[in-house]
C-alpha positions as a Markdown table, in Angstrom:
| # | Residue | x | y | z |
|---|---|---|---|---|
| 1 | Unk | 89.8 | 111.0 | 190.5 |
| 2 | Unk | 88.9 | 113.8 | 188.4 |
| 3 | Unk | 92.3 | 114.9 | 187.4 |
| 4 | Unk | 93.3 | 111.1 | 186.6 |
| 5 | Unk | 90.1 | 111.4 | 184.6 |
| 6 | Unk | 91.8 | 114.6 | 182.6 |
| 7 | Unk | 95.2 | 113.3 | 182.7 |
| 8 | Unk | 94.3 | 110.4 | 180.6 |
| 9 | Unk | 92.3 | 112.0 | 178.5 |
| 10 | Unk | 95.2 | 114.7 | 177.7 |
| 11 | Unk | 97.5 | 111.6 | 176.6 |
| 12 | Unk | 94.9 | 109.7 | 174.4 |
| 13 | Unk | 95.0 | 113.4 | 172.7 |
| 14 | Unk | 99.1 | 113.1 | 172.3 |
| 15 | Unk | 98.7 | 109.6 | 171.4 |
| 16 | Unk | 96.0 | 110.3 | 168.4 |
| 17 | Unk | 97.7 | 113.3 | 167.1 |
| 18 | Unk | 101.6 | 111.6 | 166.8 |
| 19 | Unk | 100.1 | 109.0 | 165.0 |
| 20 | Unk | 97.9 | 111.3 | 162.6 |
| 21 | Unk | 101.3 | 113.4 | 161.9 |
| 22 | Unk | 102.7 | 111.4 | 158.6 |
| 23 | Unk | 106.5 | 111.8 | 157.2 |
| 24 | Unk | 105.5 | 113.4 | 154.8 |
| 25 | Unk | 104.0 | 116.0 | 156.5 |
| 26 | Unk | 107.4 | 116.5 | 158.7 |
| 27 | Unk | 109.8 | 119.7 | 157.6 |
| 28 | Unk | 113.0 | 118.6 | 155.3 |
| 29 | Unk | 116.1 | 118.2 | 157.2 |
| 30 | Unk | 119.0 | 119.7 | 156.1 |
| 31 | Unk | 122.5 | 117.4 | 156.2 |
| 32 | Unk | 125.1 | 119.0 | 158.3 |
| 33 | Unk | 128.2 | 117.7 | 160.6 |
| 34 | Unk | 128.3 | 114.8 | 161.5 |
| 35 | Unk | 124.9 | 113.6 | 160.0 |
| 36 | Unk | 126.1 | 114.7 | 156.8 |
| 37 | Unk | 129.9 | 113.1 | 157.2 |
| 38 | Unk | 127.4 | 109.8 | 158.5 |
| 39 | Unk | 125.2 | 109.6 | 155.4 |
| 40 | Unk | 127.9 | 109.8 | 152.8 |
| 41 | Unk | 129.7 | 107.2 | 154.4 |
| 42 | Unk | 126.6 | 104.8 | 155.7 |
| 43 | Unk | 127.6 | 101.6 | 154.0 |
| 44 | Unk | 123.8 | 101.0 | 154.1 |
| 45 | Unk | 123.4 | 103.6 | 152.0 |
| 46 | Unk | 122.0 | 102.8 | 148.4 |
| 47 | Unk | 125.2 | 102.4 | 146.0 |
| 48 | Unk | 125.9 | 104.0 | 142.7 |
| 49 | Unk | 128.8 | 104.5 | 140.7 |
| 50 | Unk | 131.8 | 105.5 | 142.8 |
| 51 | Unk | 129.3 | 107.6 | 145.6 |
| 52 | Unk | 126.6 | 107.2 | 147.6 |
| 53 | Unk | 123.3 | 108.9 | 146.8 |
| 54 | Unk | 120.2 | 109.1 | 149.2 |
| 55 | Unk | 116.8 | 109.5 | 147.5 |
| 56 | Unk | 114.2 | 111.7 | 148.7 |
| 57 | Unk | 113.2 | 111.4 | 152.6 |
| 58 | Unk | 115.7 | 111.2 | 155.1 |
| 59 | Unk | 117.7 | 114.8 | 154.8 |
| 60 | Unk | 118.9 | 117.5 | 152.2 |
| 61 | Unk | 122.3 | 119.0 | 152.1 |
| 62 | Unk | 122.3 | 122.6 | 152.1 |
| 63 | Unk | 124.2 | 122.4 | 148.3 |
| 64 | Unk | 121.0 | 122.2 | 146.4 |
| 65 | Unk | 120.9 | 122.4 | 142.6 |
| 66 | Unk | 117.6 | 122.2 | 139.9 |
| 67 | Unk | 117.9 | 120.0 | 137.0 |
| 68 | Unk | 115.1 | 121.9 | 134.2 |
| 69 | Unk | 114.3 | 121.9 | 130.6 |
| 70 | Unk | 112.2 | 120.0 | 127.9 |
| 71 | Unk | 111.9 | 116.3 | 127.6 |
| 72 | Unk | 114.4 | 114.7 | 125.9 |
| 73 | Unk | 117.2 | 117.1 | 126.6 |
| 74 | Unk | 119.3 | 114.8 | 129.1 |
| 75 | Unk | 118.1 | 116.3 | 132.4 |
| 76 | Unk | 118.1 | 112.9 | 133.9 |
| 77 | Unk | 121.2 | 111.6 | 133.0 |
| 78 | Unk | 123.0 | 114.9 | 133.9 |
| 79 | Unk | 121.2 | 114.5 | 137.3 |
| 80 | Unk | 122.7 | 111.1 | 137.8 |
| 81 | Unk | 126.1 | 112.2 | 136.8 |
| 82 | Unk | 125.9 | 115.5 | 139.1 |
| 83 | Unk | 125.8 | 111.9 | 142.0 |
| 84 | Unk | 128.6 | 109.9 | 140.5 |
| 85 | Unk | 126.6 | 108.2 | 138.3 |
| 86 | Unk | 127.7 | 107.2 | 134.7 |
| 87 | Unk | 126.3 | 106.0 | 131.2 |
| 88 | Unk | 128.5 | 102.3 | 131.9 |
| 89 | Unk | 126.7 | 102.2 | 134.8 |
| 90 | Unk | 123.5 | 99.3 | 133.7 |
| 91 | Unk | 121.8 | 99.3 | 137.2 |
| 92 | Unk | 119.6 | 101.0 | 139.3 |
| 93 | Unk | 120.0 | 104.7 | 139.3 |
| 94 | Unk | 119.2 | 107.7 | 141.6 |
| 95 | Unk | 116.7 | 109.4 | 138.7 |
| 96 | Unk | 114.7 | 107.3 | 136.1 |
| 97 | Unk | 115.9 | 108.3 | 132.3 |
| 98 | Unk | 113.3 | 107.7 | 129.5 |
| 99 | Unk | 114.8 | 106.3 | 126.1 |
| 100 | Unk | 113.4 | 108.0 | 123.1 |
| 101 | Unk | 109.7 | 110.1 | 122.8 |
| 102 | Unk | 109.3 | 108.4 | 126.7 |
| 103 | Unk | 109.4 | 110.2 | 129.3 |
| 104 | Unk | 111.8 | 109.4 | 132.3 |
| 105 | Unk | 110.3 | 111.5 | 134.8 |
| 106 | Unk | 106.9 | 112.3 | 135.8 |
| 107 | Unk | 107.3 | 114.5 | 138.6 |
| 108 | Unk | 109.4 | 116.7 | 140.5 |
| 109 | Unk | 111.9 | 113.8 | 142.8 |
| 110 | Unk | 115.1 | 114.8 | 144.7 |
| 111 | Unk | 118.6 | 112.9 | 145.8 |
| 112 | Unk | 121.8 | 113.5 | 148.0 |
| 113 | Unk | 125.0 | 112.2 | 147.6 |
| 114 | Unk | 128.7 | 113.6 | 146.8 |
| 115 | Unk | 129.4 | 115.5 | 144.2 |
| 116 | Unk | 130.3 | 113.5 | 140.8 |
| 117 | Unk | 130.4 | 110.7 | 143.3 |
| 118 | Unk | 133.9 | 111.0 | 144.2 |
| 119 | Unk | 135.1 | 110.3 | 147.9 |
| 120 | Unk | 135.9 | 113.5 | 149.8 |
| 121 | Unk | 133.3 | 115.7 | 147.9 |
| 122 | Unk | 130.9 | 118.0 | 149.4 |
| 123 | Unk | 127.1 | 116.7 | 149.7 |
| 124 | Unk | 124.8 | 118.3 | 147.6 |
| 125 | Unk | 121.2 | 117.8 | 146.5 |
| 126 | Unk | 120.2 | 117.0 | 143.1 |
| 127 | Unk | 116.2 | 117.8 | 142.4 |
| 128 | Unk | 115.4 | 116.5 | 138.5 |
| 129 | Unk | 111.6 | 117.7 | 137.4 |
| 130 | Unk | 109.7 | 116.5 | 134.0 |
| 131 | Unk | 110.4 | 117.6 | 131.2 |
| 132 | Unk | 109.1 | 120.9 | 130.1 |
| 133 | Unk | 105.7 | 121.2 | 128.1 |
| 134 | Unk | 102.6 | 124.3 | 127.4 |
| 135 | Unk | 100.9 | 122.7 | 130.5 |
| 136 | Unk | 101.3 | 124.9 | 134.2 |
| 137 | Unk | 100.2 | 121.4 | 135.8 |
| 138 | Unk | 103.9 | 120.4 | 135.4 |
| 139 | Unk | 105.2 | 122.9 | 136.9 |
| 140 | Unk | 103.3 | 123.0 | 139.8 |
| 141 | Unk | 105.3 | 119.9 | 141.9 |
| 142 | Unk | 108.3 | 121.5 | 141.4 |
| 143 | Unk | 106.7 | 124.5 | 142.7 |
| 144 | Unk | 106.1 | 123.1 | 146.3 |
| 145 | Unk | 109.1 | 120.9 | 146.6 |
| 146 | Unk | 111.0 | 123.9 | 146.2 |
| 147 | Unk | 109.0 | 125.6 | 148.7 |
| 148 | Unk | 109.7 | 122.8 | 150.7 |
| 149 | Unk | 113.2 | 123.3 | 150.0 |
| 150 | Unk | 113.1 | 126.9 | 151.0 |
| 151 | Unk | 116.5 | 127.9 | 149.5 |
| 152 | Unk | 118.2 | 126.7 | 146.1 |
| 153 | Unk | 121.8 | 127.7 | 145.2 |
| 154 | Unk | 121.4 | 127.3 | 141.2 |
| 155 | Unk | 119.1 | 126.1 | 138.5 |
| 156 | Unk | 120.8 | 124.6 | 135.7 |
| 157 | Unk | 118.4 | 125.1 | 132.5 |
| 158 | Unk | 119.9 | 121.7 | 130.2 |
| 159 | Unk | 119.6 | 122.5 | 126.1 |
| 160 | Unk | 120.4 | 119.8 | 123.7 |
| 161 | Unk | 122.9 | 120.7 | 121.3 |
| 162 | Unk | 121.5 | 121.1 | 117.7 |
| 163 | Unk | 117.8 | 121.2 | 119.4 |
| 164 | Unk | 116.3 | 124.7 | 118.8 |
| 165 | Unk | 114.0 | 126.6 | 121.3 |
| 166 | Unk | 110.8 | 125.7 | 121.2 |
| 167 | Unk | 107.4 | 128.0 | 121.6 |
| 168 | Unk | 107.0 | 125.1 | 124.8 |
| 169 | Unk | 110.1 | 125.9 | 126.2 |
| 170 | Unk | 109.8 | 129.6 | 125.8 |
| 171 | Unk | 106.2 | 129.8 | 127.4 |
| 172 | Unk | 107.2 | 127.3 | 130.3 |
| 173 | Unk | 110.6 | 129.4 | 131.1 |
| 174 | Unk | 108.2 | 132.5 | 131.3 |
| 175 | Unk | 105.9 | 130.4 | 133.8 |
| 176 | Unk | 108.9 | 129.4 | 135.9 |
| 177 | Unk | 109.6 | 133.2 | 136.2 |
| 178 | Unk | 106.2 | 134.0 | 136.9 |
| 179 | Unk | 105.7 | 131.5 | 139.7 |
| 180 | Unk | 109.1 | 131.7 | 141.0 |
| 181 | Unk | 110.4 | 135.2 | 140.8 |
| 182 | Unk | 113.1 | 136.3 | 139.6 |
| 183 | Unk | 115.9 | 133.0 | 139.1 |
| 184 | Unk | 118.1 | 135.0 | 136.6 |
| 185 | Unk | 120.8 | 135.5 | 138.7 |
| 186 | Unk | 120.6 | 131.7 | 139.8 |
| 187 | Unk | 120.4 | 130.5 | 136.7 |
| 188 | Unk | 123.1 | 128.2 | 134.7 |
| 189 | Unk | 123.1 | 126.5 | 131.2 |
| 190 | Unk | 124.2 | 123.4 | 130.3 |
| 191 | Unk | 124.7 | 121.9 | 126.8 |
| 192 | Unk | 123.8 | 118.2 | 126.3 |
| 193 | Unk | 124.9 | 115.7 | 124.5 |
| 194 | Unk | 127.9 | 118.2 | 123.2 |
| 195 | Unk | 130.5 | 114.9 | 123.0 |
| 196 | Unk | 134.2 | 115.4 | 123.3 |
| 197 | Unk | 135.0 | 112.0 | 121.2 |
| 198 | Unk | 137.6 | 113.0 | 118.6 |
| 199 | Unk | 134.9 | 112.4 | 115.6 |
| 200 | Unk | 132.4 | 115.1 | 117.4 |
| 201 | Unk | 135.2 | 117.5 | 118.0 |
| 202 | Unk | 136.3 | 117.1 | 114.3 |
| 203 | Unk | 132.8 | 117.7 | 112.9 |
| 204 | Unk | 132.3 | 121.0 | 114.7 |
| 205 | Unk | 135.4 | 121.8 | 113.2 |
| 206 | Unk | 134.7 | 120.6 | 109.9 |
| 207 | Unk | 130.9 | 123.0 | 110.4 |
| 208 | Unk | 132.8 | 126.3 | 112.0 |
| 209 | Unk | 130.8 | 125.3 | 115.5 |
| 210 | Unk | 132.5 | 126.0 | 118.5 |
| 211 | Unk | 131.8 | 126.8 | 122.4 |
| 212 | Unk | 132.5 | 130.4 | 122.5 |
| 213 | Unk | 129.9 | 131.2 | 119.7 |
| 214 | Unk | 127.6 | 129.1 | 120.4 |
| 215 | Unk | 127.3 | 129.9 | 124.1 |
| 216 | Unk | 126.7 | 133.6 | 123.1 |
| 217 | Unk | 124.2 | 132.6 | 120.8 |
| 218 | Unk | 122.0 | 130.6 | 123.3 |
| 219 | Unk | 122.6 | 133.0 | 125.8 |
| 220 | Unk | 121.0 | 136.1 | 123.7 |
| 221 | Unk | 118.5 | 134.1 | 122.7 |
| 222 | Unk | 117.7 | 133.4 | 126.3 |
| 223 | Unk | 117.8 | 136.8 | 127.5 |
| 224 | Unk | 115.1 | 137.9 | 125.0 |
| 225 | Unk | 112.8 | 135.2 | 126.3 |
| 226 | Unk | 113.4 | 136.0 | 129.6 |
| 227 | Unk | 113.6 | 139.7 | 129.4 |
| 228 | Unk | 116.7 | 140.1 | 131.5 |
| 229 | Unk | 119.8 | 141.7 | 130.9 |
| 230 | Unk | 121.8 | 139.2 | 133.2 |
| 231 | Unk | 123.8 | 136.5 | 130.9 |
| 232 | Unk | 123.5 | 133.1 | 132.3 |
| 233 | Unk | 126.7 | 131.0 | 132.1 |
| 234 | Unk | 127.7 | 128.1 | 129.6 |
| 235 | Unk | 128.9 | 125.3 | 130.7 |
| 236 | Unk | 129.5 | 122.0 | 127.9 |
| 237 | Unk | 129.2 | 118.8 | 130.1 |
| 238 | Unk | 128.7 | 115.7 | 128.4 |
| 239 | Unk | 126.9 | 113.3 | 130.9 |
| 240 | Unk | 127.2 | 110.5 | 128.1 |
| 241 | Unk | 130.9 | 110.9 | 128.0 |
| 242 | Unk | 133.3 | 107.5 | 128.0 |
| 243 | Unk | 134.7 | 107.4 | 131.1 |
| 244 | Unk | 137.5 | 105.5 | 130.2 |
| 245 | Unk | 138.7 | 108.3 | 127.3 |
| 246 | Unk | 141.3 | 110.9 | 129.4 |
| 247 | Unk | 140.3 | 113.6 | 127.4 |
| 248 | Unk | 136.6 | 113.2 | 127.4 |
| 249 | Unk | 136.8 | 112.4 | 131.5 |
| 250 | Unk | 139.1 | 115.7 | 132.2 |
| 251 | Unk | 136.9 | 117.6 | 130.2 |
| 252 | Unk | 134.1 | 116.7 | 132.1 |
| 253 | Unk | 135.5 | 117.1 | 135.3 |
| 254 | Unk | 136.8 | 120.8 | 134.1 |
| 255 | Unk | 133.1 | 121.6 | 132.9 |
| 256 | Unk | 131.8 | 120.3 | 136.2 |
| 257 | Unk | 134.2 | 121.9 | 138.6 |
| 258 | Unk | 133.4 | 125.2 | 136.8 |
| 259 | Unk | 129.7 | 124.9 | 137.1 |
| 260 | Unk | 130.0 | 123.9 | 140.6 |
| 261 | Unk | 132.4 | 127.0 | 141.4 |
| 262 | Unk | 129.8 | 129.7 | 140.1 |
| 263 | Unk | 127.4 | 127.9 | 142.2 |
| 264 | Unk | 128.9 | 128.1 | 145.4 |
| 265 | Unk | 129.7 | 132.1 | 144.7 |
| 266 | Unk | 126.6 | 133.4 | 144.3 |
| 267 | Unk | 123.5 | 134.1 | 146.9 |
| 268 | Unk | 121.1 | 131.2 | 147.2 |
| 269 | Unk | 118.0 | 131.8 | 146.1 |
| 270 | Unk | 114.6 | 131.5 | 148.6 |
| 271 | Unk | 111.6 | 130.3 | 147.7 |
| 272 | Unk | 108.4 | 132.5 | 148.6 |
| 273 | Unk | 106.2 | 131.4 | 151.5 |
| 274 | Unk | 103.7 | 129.2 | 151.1 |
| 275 | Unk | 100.8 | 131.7 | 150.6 |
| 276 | Unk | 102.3 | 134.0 | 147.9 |
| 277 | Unk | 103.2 | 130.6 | 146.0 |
| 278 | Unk | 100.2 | 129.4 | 146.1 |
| 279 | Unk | 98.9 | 132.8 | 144.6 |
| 280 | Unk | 100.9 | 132.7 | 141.9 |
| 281 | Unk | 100.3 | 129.4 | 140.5 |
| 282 | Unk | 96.7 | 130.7 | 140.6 |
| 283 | Unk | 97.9 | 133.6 | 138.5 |
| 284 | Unk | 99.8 | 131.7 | 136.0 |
| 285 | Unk | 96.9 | 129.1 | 135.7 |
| 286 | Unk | 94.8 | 132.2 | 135.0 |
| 287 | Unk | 97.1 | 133.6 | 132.2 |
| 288 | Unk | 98.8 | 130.0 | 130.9 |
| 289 | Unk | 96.7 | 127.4 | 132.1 |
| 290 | Unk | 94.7 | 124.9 | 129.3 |
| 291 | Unk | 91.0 | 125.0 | 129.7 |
| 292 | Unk | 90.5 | 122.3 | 132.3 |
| 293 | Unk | 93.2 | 124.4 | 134.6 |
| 294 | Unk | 91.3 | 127.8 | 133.9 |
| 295 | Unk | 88.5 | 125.9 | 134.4 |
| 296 | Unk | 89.7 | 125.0 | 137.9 |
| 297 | Unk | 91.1 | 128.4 | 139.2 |
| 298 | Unk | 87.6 | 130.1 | 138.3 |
| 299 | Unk | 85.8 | 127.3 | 140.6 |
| 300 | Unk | 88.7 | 127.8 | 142.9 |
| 301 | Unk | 87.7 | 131.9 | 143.3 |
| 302 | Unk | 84.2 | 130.8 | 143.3 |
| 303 | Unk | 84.3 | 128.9 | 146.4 |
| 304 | Unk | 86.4 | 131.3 | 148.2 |
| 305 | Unk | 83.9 | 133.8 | 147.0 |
| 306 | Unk | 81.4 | 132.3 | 148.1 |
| 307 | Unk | 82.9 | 131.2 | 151.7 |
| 308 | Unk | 83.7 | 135.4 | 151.8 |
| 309 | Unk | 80.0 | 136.4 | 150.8 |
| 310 | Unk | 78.6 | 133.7 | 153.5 |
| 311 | Unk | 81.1 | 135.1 | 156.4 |
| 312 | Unk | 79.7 | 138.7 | 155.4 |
| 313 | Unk | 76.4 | 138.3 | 155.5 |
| 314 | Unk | 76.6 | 136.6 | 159.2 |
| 315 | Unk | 78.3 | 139.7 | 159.9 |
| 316 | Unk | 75.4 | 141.8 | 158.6 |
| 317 | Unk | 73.2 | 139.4 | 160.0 |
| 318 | Unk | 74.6 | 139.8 | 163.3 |
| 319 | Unk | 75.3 | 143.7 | 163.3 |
| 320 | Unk | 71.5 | 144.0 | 162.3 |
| 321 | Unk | 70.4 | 142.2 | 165.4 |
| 322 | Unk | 73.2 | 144.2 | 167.6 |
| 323 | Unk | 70.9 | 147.4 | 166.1 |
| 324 | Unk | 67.8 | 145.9 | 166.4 |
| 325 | Unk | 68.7 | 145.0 | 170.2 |
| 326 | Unk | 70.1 | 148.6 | 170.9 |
| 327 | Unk | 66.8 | 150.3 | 169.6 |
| 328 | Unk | 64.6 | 148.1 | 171.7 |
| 329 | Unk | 67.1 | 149.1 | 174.8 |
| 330 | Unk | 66.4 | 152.6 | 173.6 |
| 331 | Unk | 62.5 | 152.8 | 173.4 |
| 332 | Unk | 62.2 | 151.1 | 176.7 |
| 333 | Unk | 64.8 | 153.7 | 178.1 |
| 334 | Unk | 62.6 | 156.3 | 176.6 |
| 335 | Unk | 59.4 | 154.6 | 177.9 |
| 336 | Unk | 60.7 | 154.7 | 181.7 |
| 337 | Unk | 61.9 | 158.4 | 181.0 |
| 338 | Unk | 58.3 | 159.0 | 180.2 |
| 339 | Unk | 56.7 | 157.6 | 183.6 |
């Protein structure tokens, strides 16, 4: 009766704690085989452009890229084209992109699918984060979904073409080096918005602009920012490009295939554990932060202050009664000695 008694008890437990465990909480799965050959070819799967794209949940290929840089630089859109996805297409679309001043995305979101959506490509993993600002806060859910990710094979840094780099861009590149590590070696540019239309082309001749100058200038400027010696790759790809112009849809393609190529020849980079990351947003709040985040991180050190000084002094507490005990054992040793 009594082991019954125990053995229902035990699966109540099992019960209570599977439902308690939410998705969310669940490690990512990573696409391979035949899951990965299933999901690019699951008819259920959500539709756009030539591919299919799966947002967030289910699994992540191990091909995993970061879309980063300041609002308004066409992170989003080159996110979506990365997944097939182009600027004829009028519906839904795997990332959200903002018109204007507004914003597209608010936080850090991922998707899977084939590579420029066409049939026979490899899966990868497209993760697009807000746009860039002086605040760490942004930062931070990028942070942990790359720690969730645990390895990423590049992050492509987007710059507008004709934008200049701003003192927000600057400080938040820092802060993603801080909290990160080192991503130099990981890291790829890409120049928006650099059309391959016939009139563009013509202007930039008309103005003495062209690719091989102004990649090296963007990429000394970004190696005094950073404080690296390692040059990060160019690469023009134009996700507003007219898909039905042959020129502008090789060039694309070119642009893409060469981006994709110095991905997959480099080491992946790994994310820190969980502890160490957490440490260092701390540390960049400290140094970065706005007031309410400083604010936060010293009521953070506080607490755990606090929780330290309380678990010390029940030490003490407890060591003094340990000596306390022992003396009494002694003077009553001493006593019987005596007699």
């Amino acid at each position: 009766m009594l082991k019954n008694i125990r053995w229902l008890i035990l699966q109540l437990l099992v019960v209570k704690f599977s439902e308690g465990v939410d998705d969310d909480d669940r490690p990512i799965q990573v696409c391979t085989g035949d899951m990965a050959t299933r999901i690019l070819n699951n008819p259920k799967t959500e539709k756009f452009f030539a591919g299919s794209v799966i947002r967030g949940g289910g699994c992540v290929f191990p091909t995993k890229l970061v879309v980063i840089g300041s609002q308004g630089a066409g992170k989003s859109s080159l996110a979506n084209s990365f997944l097939g996805w182009d600027r004829s297409y009028r519906g839904e679309t795997p990332f959200e992109v903002g018109h204007g001043v507004q914003a597209g995305t608010l936080s850090s979101s991922y998707a899977s699918g084939a590579w420029i959506g066409k049939q026979g490509s490899p899966g990868v993993t497209v993760i697009d984060t807000p746009g860039f600002n002086s605040s760490v806060q942004q930062l931070e859910d990028m942070v942990w979904m790359l720690g969730e990710m645990e390895e990423v094979n590049l992050f492509v840094l987007v710059f507008r073409y004709k934008d200049r780099l701003s003192t927000d861009l600057a400080n938040s590149l820092k802060s993603v080096g801080r909290l990160l590590g080192n991503v130099c070696k990981n890291l790829a540019v890409v120049v928006s918005f650099w059309s391959f239309s016939a009139i563009a082309e013509q202007d930039r001749e008309n103005r003495r602009i062209n690719r091989k100058r102004y990649a090296e200038q963007l990429v000394d400027i970004l190696k005094d920012v950073l404080d690296t010696e390692v040059r990060a790759p160019v690469f023009f790809i134009d996700s507003h490009y007219n898909k039905n112009d042959p020129h502008e849809r090789r060039v694309y393609n070119k642009e893409a295939g060469k981006l994709w190529n110095f991905m997959k020849d480099i080491p992946v980079w790994v994310s820190l554990p969980p502890s160490k990351l957490k440490a260092q947003v701390r540390r960049v709040r400290r140094r970065t932060g706005e007031i309410r985040e400083k604010c936060q991180v010293v009521e953070e050190d506080r607490y755990e202050w606090e929780e330290k000084i309380s678990k010390q002094r029940s030490i003490i507490q407890y060591q003094d009664q340990k000596i306390m005990d022992m003396r009494s054992s002694i003077e009553k040793m001493k006593s019987s000695c005596i007699k």
